[in-house]
C-alpha positions as CSV (number, residue, x, y, z in Angstrom):
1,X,0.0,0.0,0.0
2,X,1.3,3.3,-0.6
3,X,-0.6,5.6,1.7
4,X,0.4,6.1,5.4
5,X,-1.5,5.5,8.4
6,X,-2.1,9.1,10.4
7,X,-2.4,9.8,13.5
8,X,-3.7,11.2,17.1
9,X,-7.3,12.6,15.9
10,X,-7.0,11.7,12.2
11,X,-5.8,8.0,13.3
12,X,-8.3,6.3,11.3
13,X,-6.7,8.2,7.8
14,X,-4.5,7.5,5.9
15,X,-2.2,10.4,4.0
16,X,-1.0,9.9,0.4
17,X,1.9,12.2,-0.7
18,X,1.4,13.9,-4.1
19,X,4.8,15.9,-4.6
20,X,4.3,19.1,-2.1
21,X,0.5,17.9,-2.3
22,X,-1.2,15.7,0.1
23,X,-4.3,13.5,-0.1
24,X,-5.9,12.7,3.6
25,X,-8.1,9.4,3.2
26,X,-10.0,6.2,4.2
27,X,-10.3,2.9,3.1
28,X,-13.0,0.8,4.6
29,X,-13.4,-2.5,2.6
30,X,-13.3,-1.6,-0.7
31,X,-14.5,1.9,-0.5
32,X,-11.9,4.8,-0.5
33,X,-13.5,8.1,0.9
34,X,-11.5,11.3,0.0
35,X,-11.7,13.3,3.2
36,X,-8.9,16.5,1.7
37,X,-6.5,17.2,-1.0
38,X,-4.5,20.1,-0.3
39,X,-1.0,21.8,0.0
40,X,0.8,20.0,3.1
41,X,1.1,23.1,4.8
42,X,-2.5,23.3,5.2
43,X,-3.9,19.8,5.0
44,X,-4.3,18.6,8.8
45,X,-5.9,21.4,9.6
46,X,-8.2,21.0,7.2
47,X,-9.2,17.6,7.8
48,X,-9.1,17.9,11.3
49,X,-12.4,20.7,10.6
50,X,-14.0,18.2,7.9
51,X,-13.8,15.4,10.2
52,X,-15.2,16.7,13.3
């Protein structure tokens, strides 16, 4: 697999690295749900507010 698992309160993500890009998702059985795709400087935060 070629995403990472996060962590603390995005544990259940995973983050894919798209050069300075980065895509914050899940994938429960075979379903992938995109929860951000943005700069890495600003990604966490984002899908720390989307997940909540």
């Amino acid at each position: 697999m070629y995403s990472e698992p996060l962590r603390k309160t995005l544990k259940t993500y995973r983050k894919l690295r798209v050069g300075d890009y980065r895509v914050v998702l899940k994938i429960e059985d075979r379903v992938v749900t995109i929860l951000a795709i943005s700069h890495r400087r600003h990604v966490y935060r984002r899908a720390e507010n989307r997940s909540m």
